[in-house]
C-alpha positions as CSV (number, residue, x, y, z in Angstrom):
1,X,-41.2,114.9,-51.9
2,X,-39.7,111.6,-52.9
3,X,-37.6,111.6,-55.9
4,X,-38.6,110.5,-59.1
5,X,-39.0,107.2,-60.8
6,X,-35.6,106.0,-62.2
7,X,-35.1,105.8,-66.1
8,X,-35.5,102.5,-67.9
9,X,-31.8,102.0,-68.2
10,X,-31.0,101.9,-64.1
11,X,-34.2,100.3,-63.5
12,X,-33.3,97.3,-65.9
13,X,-29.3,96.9,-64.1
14,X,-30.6,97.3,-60.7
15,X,-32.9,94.9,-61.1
16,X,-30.8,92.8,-63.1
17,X,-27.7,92.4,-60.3
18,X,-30.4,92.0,-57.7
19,X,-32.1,89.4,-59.1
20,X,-29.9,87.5,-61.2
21,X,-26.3,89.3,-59.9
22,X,-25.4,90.7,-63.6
23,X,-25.8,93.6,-65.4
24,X,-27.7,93.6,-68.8
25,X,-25.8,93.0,-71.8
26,X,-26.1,95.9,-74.4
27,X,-28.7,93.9,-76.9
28,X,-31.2,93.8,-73.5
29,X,-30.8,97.2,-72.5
30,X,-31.8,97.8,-76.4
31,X,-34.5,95.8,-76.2
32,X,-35.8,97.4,-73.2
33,X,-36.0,100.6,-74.2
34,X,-36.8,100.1,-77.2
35,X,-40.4,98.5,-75.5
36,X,-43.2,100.9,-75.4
37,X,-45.5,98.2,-73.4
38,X,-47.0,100.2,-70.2
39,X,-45.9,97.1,-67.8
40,X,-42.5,96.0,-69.3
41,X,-41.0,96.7,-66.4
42,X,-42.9,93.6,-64.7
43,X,-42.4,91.3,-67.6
44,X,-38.7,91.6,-67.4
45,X,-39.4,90.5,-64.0
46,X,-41.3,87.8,-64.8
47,X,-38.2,87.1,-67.4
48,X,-35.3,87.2,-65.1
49,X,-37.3,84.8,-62.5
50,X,-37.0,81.9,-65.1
51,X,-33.2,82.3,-66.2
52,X,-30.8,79.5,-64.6
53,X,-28.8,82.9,-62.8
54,X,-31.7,83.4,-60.7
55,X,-31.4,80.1,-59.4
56,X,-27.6,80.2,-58.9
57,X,-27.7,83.9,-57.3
58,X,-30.6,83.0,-54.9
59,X,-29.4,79.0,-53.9
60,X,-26.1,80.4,-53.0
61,X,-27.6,83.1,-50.8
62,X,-30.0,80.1,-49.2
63,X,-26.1,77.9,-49.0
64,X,-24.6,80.7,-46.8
65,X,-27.8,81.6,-44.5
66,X,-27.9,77.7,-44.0
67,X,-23.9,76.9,-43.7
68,X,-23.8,74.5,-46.3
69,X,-19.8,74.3,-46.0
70,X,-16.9,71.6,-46.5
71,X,-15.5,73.4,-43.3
72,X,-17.6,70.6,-41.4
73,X,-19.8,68.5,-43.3
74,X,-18.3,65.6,-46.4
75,X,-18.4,66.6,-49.6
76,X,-20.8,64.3,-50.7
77,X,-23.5,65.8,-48.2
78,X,-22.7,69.4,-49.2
79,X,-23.3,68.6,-52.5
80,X,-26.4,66.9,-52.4
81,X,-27.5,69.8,-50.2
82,X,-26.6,72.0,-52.4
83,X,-28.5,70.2,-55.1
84,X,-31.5,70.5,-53.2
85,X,-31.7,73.9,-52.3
86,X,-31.0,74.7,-56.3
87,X,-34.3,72.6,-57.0
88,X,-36.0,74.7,-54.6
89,X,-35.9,77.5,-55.4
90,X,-35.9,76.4,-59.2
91,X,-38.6,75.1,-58.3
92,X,-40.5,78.3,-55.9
93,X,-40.7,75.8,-53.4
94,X,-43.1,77.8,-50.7
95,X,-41.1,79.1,-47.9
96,X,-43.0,76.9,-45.5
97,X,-42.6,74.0,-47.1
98,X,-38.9,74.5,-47.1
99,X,-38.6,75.8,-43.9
100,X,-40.0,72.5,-42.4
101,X,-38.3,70.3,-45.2
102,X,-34.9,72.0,-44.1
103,X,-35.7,71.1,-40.0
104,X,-36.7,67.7,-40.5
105,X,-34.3,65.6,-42.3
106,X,-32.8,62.4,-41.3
107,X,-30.8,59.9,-42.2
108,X,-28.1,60.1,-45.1
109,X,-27.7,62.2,-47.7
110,X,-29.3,60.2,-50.2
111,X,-31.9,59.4,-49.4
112,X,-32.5,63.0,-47.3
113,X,-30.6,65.8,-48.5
114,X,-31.5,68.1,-46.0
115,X,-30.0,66.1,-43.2
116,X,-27.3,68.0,-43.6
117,X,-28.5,71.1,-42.0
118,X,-27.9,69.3,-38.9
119,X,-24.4,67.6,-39.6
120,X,-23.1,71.7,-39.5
121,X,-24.2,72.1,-35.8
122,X,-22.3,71.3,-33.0
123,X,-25.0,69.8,-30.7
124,X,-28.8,71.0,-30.4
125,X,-27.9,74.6,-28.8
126,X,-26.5,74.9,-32.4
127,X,-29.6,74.1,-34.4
128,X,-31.8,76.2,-32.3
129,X,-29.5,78.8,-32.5
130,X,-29.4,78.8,-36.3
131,X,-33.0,78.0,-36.8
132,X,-34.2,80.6,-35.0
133,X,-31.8,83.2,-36.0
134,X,-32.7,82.6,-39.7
135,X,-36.2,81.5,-39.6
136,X,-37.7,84.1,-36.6
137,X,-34.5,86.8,-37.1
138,X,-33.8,86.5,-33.4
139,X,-30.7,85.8,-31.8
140,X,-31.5,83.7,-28.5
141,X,-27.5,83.0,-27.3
142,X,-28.0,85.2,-24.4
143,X,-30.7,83.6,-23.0
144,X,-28.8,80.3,-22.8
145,X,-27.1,81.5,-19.3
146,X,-29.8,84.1,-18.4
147,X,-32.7,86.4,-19.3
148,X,-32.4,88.0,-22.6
149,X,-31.1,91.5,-21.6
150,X,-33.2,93.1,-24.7
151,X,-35.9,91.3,-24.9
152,X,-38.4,89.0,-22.8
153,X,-36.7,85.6,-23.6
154,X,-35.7,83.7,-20.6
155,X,-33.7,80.3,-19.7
156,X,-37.3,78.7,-19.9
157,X,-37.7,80.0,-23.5
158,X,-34.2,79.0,-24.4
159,X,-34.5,74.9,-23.4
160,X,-37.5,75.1,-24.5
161,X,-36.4,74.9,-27.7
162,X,-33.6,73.0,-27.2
163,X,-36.3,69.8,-26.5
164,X,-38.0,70.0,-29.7
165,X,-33.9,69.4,-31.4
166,X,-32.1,67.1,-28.5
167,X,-33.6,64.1,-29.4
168,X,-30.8,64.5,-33.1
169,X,-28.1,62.3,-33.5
170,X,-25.2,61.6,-35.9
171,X,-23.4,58.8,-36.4
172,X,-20.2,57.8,-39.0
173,X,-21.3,57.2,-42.6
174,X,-21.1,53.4,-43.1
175,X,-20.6,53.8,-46.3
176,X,-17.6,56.6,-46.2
177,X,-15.8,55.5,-43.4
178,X,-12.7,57.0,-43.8
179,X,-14.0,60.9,-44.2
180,X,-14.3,61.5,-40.8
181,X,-16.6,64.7,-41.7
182,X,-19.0,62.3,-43.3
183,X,-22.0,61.3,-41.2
184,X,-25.5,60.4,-40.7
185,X,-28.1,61.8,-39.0
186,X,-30.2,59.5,-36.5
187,X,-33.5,60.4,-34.2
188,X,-33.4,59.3,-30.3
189,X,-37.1,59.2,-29.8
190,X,-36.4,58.2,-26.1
191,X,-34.8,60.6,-25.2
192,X,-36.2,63.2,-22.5
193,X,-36.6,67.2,-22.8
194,X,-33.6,69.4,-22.3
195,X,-32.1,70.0,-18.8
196,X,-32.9,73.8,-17.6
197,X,-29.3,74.3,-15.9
198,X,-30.7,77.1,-13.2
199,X,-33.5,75.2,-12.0
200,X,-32.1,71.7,-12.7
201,X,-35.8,70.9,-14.2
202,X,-36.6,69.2,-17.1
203,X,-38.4,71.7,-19.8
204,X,-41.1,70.7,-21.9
205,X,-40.5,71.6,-25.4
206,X,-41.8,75.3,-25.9
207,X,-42.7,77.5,-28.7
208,X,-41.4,81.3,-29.0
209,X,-44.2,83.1,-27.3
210,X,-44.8,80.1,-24.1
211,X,-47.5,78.0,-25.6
212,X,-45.8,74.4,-24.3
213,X,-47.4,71.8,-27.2
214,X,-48.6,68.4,-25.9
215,X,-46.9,65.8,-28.0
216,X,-47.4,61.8,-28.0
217,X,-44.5,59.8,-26.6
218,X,-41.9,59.4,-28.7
219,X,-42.6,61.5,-31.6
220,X,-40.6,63.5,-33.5
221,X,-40.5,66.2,-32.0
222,X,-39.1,68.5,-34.6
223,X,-41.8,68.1,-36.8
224,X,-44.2,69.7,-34.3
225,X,-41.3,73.1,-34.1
226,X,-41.6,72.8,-38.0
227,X,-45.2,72.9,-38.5
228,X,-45.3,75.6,-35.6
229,X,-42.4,77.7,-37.1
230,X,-43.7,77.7,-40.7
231,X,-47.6,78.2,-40.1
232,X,-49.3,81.5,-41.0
233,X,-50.2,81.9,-37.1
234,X,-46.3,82.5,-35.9
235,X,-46.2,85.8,-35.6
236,X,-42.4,85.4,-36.0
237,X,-41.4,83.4,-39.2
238,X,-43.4,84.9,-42.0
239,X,-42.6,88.3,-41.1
240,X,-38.8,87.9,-40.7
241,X,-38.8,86.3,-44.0
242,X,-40.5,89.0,-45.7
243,X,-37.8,92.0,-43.9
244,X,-34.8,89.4,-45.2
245,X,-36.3,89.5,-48.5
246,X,-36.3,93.3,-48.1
247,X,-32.9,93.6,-47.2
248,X,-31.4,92.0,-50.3
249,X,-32.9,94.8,-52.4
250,X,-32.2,97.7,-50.0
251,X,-29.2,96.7,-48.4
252,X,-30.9,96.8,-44.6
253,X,-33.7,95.3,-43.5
254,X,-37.4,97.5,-42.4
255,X,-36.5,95.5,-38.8
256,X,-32.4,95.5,-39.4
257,X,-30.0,94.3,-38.8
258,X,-32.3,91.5,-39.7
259,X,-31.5,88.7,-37.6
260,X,-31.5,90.6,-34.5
261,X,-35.7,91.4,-34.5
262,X,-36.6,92.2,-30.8
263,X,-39.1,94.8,-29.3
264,X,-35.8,96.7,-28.5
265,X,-35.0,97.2,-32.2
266,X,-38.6,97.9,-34.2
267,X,-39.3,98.1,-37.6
268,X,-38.8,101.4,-39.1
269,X,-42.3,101.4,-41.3
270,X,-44.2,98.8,-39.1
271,X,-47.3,99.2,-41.4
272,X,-44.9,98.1,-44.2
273,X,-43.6,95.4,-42.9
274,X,-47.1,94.0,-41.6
275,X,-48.9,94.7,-44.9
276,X,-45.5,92.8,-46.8
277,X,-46.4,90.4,-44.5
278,X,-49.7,89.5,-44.8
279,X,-49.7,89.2,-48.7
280,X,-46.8,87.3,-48.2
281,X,-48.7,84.6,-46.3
282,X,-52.0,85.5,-48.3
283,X,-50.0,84.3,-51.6
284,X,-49.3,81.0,-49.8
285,X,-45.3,82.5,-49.0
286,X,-44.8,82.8,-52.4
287,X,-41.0,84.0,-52.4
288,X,-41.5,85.6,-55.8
289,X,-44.6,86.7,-55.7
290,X,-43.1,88.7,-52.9
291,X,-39.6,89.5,-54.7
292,X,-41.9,91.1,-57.6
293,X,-44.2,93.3,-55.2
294,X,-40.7,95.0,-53.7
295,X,-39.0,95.3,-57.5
296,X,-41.8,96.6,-58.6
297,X,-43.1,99.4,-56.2
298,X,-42.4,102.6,-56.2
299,X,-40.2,102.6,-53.6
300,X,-37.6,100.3,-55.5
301,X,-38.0,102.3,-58.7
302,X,-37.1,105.6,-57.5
303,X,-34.3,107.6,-58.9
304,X,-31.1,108.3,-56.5
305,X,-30.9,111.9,-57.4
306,X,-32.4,113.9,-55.1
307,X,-34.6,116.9,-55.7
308,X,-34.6,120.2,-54.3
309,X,-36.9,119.0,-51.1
310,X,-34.9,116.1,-49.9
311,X,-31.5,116.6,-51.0
Protein backbone atom coordinates (compact mmCIF):
# COMPACT_ATOMS: atom_id res chain seq x y z
CA UNK A 1 0.00 0.00 0.00
CA UNK A 2 1.58 3.29 -1.04
CA UNK A 3 1.95 5.79 1.61
CA UNK A 4 -0.13 8.62 2.10
CA UNK A 5 -0.54 11.96 0.61
CA UNK A 6 2.02 14.51 2.14
CA UNK A 7 0.58 17.42 4.39
CA UNK A 8 0.17 20.83 2.90
CA UNK A 9 3.36 22.21 4.48
CA UNK A 10 5.94 19.50 2.49
CA UNK A 11 3.85 19.57 -0.42
CA UNK A 12 4.16 23.50 -0.80
CA UNK A 13 8.49 23.30 -0.11
CA UNK A 14 8.91 20.41 -2.31
CA UNK A 15 7.26 21.87 -4.84
CA UNK A 16 8.63 25.19 -4.18
CA UNK A 17 12.70 24.07 -4.51
CA UNK A 18 11.59 22.03 -7.51
CA UNK A 19 10.11 24.43 -9.36
CA UNK A 20 11.47 27.63 -8.47
CA UNK A 21 14.70 26.18 -6.22
CA UNK A 22 13.52 28.03 -2.82
CA UNK A 23 11.66 27.23 0.00
CA UNK A 24 8.42 29.15 0.90
CA UNK A 25 8.83 32.03 3.08
CA UNK A 26 6.70 31.82 6.31
CA UNK A 27 3.72 34.45 5.08
CA UNK A 28 3.20 31.62 2.01
CA UNK A 29 3.26 28.70 4.03
CA UNK A 30 0.43 30.79 6.04
CA UNK A 31 -1.34 31.47 3.26
CA UNK A 32 -1.40 28.05 2.14
CA UNK A 33 -2.76 26.43 4.79
CA UNK A 34 -4.70 28.71 5.68
CA UNK A 35 -6.68 27.90 1.95
CA UNK A 36 -9.52 25.69 2.21
CA UNK A 37 -10.02 25.71 -1.81
CA UNK A 38 -10.21 21.84 -2.88
CA UNK A 39 -7.48 22.51 -5.80
CA UNK A 40 -5.00 24.94 -4.20
CA UNK A 41 -2.49 22.74 -4.60
CA UNK A 42 -2.71 23.30 -8.57
CA UNK A 43 -3.14 27.04 -8.29
CA UNK A 44 0.09 27.44 -6.39
CA UNK A 45 1.29 25.71 -9.40
CA UNK A 46 -0.05 27.74 -11.73
CA UNK A 47 1.51 30.60 -9.29
CA UNK A 48 5.05 29.49 -9.08
CA UNK A 49 5.11 29.00 -13.14
CA UNK A 50 4.79 32.82 -13.55
CA UNK A 51 7.50 34.07 -10.92
CA UNK A 52 10.87 35.36 -12.56
CA UNK A 53 12.59 32.16 -10.21
CA UNK A 54 10.97 29.79 -12.41
CA UNK A 55 12.59 31.19 -15.25
CA UNK A 56 16.15 31.55 -13.70
CA UNK A 57 15.90 27.84 -12.06
CA UNK A 58 14.73 26.25 -15.38
CA UNK A 59 17.20 28.53 -18.10
CA UNK A 60 20.11 27.59 -16.00
CA UNK A 61 19.18 23.88 -16.12
CA UNK A 62 18.55 24.41 -20.17
CA UNK A 63 22.51 26.59 -19.97
CA UNK A 64 24.18 23.39 -18.53
CA UNK A 65 22.32 20.50 -20.69
CA UNK A 66 23.29 22.78 -23.71
CA UNK A 67 27.04 24.01 -22.48
CA UNK A 68 26.45 27.47 -22.64
CA UNK A 69 30.12 28.19 -21.08
CA UNK A 70 32.93 30.95 -21.33
CA UNK A 71 35.19 27.75 -21.15
CA UNK A 72 34.87 27.96 -25.07
CA UNK A 73 32.64 30.30 -26.53
CA UNK A 74 33.12 34.75 -26.13
CA UNK A 75 31.32 36.28 -23.75
CA UNK A 76 29.26 38.16 -25.87
CA UNK A 77 27.77 34.79 -27.49
CA UNK A 78 27.17 33.19 -24.11
CA UNK A 79 25.35 36.01 -23.12
CA UNK A 80 23.08 36.39 -25.87
CA UNK A 81 22.52 32.64 -25.57
CA UNK A 82 21.81 32.89 -22.35
CA UNK A 83 19.37 35.62 -23.10
CA UNK A 84 17.51 33.50 -25.30
CA UNK A 85 17.00 30.52 -23.57
CA UNK A 86 15.59 32.82 -20.50
CA UNK A 87 12.87 34.14 -23.09
CA UNK A 88 12.14 30.68 -23.82
CA UNK A 89 11.20 29.33 -21.36
CA UNK A 90 9.63 32.74 -20.05
CA UNK A 91 8.07 32.48 -22.77
CA UNK A 92 6.85 28.25 -22.72
CA UNK A 93 8.36 28.13 -25.96
CA UNK A 94 7.13 24.44 -27.21
CA UNK A 95 9.83 21.98 -26.85
CA UNK A 96 9.82 21.44 -30.55
CA UNK A 97 10.11 24.64 -31.53
CA UNK A 98 13.10 25.04 -29.43
CA UNK A 99 14.65 21.97 -30.14
CA UNK A 100 14.82 22.95 -33.91
CA UNK A 101 15.44 26.70 -33.10
CA UNK A 102 18.48 25.45 -30.85
CA UNK A 103 19.91 23.05 -34.11
CA UNK A 104 19.55 25.52 -36.65
CA UNK A 105 21.29 28.71 -35.97
CA UNK A 106 23.77 30.51 -38.02
CA UNK A 107 25.63 33.26 -38.37
CA UNK A 108 26.48 35.67 -35.30
CA UNK A 109 25.24 36.13 -32.29
CA UNK A 110 23.10 38.93 -33.09
CA UNK A 111 21.43 38.36 -35.25
CA UNK A 112 21.10 34.38 -34.23
CA UNK A 113 21.55 33.63 -30.72
CA UNK A 114 21.41 30.08 -30.95
CA UNK A 115 24.45 29.84 -33.12
CA UNK A 116 26.16 29.40 -30.29
CA UNK A 117 25.22 25.87 -29.63
CA UNK A 118 27.51 25.07 -32.23
CA UNK A 119 30.56 27.42 -31.34
CA UNK A 120 30.87 24.79 -27.96
CA UNK A 121 31.54 21.74 -30.26
CA UNK A 122 34.65 20.71 -31.50
CA UNK A 123 33.72 19.58 -35.09
CA UNK A 124 30.29 17.82 -36.16
CA UNK A 125 31.10 14.38 -34.12
CA UNK A 126 30.53 16.97 -31.26
CA UNK A 127 27.13 18.27 -32.18
CA UNK A 128 25.72 14.94 -32.94
CA UNK A 129 27.02 13.74 -29.93
CA UNK A 130 25.36 16.43 -27.82
CA UNK A 131 22.25 16.54 -29.83
CA UNK A 132 21.46 13.34 -29.57
CA UNK A 133 22.44 12.64 -26.16
CA UNK A 134 20.12 15.51 -24.92
CA UNK A 135 17.36 15.45 -27.41
CA UNK A 136 16.94 11.37 -27.98
CA UNK A 137 18.81 10.40 -24.33
CA UNK A 138 21.21 8.24 -26.18
CA UNK A 139 24.74 8.22 -26.08
CA UNK A 140 26.12 7.21 -29.72
CA UNK A 141 30.22 7.65 -28.92
CA UNK A 142 30.63 3.99 -29.22
CA UNK A 143 29.40 3.56 -32.44
CA UNK A 144 31.79 6.10 -33.96
CA UNK A 145 34.62 3.19 -34.22
CA UNK A 146 32.12 0.16 -34.18
CA UNK A 147 28.72 -1.34 -33.45
CA UNK A 148 27.09 -0.08 -30.37
CA UNK A 149 27.93 -2.92 -27.89
CA UNK A 150 24.34 -2.28 -26.11
CA UNK A 151 22.28 -1.42 -28.52
CA UNK A 152 21.62 -1.82 -32.52
CA UNK A 153 23.44 1.39 -33.58
CA UNK A 154 26.20 0.84 -36.08
CA UNK A 155 29.01 2.94 -37.89
CA UNK A 156 26.22 3.49 -40.63
CA UNK A 157 23.92 4.97 -37.98
CA UNK A 158 26.69 7.09 -36.51
CA UNK A 159 27.80 9.09 -39.97
CA UNK A 160 24.70 9.12 -40.74
CA UNK A 161 24.21 11.67 -38.59
CA UNK A 162 27.24 13.21 -38.85
CA UNK A 163 25.94 14.37 -42.69
CA UNK A 164 22.99 16.20 -41.58
CA UNK A 165 25.88 18.57 -39.10
CA UNK A 166 29.26 18.54 -41.47
CA UNK A 167 28.21 20.90 -43.78
CA UNK A 168 28.80 23.77 -40.10
CA UNK A 169 31.42 26.10 -40.17
CA UNK A 170 32.94 28.86 -37.92
CA UNK A 171 34.88 31.52 -38.74
CA UNK A 172 36.68 34.58 -36.50
CA UNK A 173 34.12 37.29 -35.42
CA UNK A 174 34.90 40.31 -37.67
CA UNK A 175 33.83 42.41 -35.42
CA UNK A 176 35.80 40.96 -32.14
CA UNK A 177 38.93 40.12 -33.57
CA UNK A 178 41.05 39.96 -30.81
CA UNK A 179 38.86 37.33 -28.52
CA UNK A 180 40.01 34.47 -30.13
CA UNK A 181 36.94 32.49 -28.56
CA UNK A 182 34.68 34.76 -30.42
CA UNK A 183 33.28 33.37 -33.75
CA UNK A 184 30.72 32.93 -36.33
CA UNK A 185 29.05 30.29 -37.50
CA UNK A 186 28.84 29.71 -41.45
CA UNK A 187 26.88 26.76 -43.66
CA UNK A 188 29.04 24.91 -46.44
CA UNK A 189 26.17 23.90 -48.59
CA UNK A 190 28.62 22.15 -50.98
CA UNK A 191 29.96 20.14 -49.00
CA UNK A 192 29.41 16.17 -49.36
CA UNK A 193 28.01 13.60 -46.67
CA UNK A 194 30.36 12.25 -43.96
CA UNK A 195 33.17 9.78 -44.77
CA UNK A 196 32.17 6.13 -43.23
CA UNK A 197 35.88 5.30 -42.08
CA UNK A 198 35.35 1.19 -42.25
CA UNK A 199 33.93 1.10 -45.57
CA UNK A 200 35.61 4.27 -46.91
CA UNK A 201 31.88 5.21 -48.45
CA UNK A 202 30.26 8.25 -48.35
CA UNK A 203 26.83 8.04 -46.04
CA UNK A 204 23.87 9.62 -46.87
CA UNK A 205 22.51 11.62 -44.02
CA UNK A 206 20.35 9.07 -41.84
CA UNK A 207 17.79 9.39 -39.18
CA UNK A 208 17.94 7.19 -35.82
CA UNK A 209 15.92 4.26 -36.86
CA UNK A 210 17.52 3.92 -40.91
CA UNK A 211 15.02 5.94 -42.86
CA UNK A 212 17.82 7.84 -45.26
CA UNK A 213 15.68 11.33 -46.18
CA UNK A 214 16.01 12.57 -49.85
CA UNK A 215 17.11 16.14 -49.65
CA UNK A 216 17.55 18.71 -52.64
CA UNK A 217 21.13 19.78 -53.41
CA UNK A 218 22.47 22.00 -51.30
CA UNK A 219 20.06 22.50 -48.62
CA UNK A 220 20.42 22.82 -45.23
CA UNK A 221 20.68 19.89 -44.19
CA UNK A 222 20.15 20.36 -40.46
CA UNK A 223 16.86 21.70 -40.81
CA UNK A 224 15.65 18.40 -42.24
CA UNK A 225 17.44 16.46 -38.66
CA UNK A 226 15.48 19.26 -36.83
CA UNK A 227 12.08 18.87 -38.28
CA UNK A 228 12.82 14.99 -38.01
CA UNK A 229 14.08 15.18 -34.35
CA UNK A 230 11.29 17.35 -33.00
CA UNK A 231 8.08 15.87 -34.79
CA UNK A 232 5.52 13.84 -32.82
CA UNK A 233 6.48 10.68 -35.11
CA UNK A 234 10.22 10.23 -33.60
CA UNK A 235 9.72 7.71 -31.38
CA UNK A 236 12.91 9.08 -29.60
CA UNK A 237 12.65 12.87 -28.76
CA UNK A 238 9.36 13.39 -27.16
CA UNK A 239 9.76 10.60 -24.94
CA UNK A 240 13.25 11.30 -23.60
CA UNK A 241 12.06 14.72 -22.96
CA UNK A 242 9.18 13.74 -20.98
CA UNK A 243 11.74 10.91 -18.56
CA UNK A 244 14.24 14.21 -18.28
CA UNK A 245 11.42 16.13 -17.04
CA UNK A 246 10.73 13.29 -14.71
CA UNK A 247 14.05 13.05 -13.32
CA UNK A 248 14.21 16.69 -12.08
CA UNK A 249 11.36 15.88 -9.66
CA UNK A 250 12.36 12.34 -8.68
CA UNK A 251 15.95 12.57 -8.81
CA UNK A 252 16.21 9.53 -11.58
CA UNK A 253 14.63 9.23 -14.57
CA UNK A 254 11.56 6.19 -15.42
CA UNK A 255 14.41 5.28 -18.31
CA UNK A 256 17.68 6.49 -16.07
CA UNK A 257 20.25 7.42 -16.08
CA UNK A 258 18.45 9.45 -18.61
CA UNK A 259 20.79 10.05 -21.27
CA UNK A 260 21.76 6.61 -21.66
CA UNK A 261 18.02 5.20 -23.10
CA UNK A 262 18.80 1.91 -25.06
CA UNK A 263 16.75 -1.48 -25.24
CA UNK A 264 19.49 -2.66 -22.78
CA UNK A 265 18.32 -0.23 -20.06
CA UNK A 266 14.22 -0.05 -20.15
CA UNK A 267 11.96 2.09 -18.55
CA UNK A 268 11.02 0.92 -15.19
CA UNK A 269 7.00 1.79 -15.64
CA UNK A 270 6.96 1.63 -19.54
CA UNK A 271 3.14 2.33 -19.44
CA UNK A 272 4.13 5.58 -17.59
CA UNK A 273 6.43 6.71 -19.54
CA UNK A 274 4.34 6.09 -22.82
CA UNK A 275 1.15 7.61 -21.41
CA UNK A 276 3.61 10.83 -20.06
CA UNK A 277 4.45 10.74 -23.47
CA UNK A 278 1.63 10.89 -25.42
CA UNK A 279 -0.10 13.79 -23.53
CA UNK A 280 3.06 15.38 -23.77
CA UNK A 281 2.92 15.52 -27.52
CA UNK A 282 -1.09 15.63 -27.37
CA UNK A 283 -0.59 19.19 -25.46
CA UNK A 284 1.54 20.35 -28.41
CA UNK A 285 5.00 19.55 -25.96
CA UNK A 286 3.80 21.82 -23.56
CA UNK A 287 6.75 21.80 -20.98
CA UNK A 288 4.37 22.90 -18.21
CA UNK A 289 1.58 21.46 -19.05
CA UNK A 290 3.71 18.40 -18.45
CA UNK A 291 5.72 19.81 -15.27
CA UNK A 292 1.98 20.28 -13.65
CA UNK A 293 0.64 16.65 -14.51
CA UNK A 294 4.00 15.09 -12.51
CA UNK A 295 3.61 17.90 -9.43
CA UNK A 296 0.38 17.19 -9.28
CA UNK A 297 -0.23 13.39 -9.25
CA UNK A 298 -0.35 11.28 -6.68
CA UNK A 299 2.74 9.92 -7.08
CA UNK A 300 4.67 13.38 -6.42
CA UNK A 301 2.37 14.11 -3.52
CA UNK A 302 2.99 11.21 -1.42
CA UNK A 303 4.27 11.32 2.08
CA UNK A 304 7.94 9.87 2.72
CA UNK A 305 6.90 8.02 5.84
CA UNK A 306 6.23 4.78 5.20
CA UNK A 307 3.40 2.63 6.53
CA UNK A 308 3.37 -0.63 8.13
CA UNK A 309 3.09 -2.50 4.41
CA UNK A 310 6.05 -0.86 2.69
CA UNK A 311 8.34 0.21 5.25
Amino acid sequence: TPSGLADDATYLRRAYIDLIGLQPKPEEFAAFIADRSPNKREKVIDTLFSRSEFVDHWSLKWGDLLQNSRTTVSEPAVYAFREWIRSSVASNMPLDDFARQVLTGRGSFRNSPTSTYYLVSADENDTLQRATQVFCGMRMLCAKCHPHPFENWTQVDYYGLASFFNQVRTKQDPLLATDRKAKVVLLDTTQGFARNPRTNQLQPPRFLGGIEPKIAPNADRRKVYANWLASAENPFFAKSITNRIWSYFFSRGIVDPVDDVRTTNPPINPDLLNALTADFIKHDFNVRHLMKQIVTSQTYQRSTIPNASNK
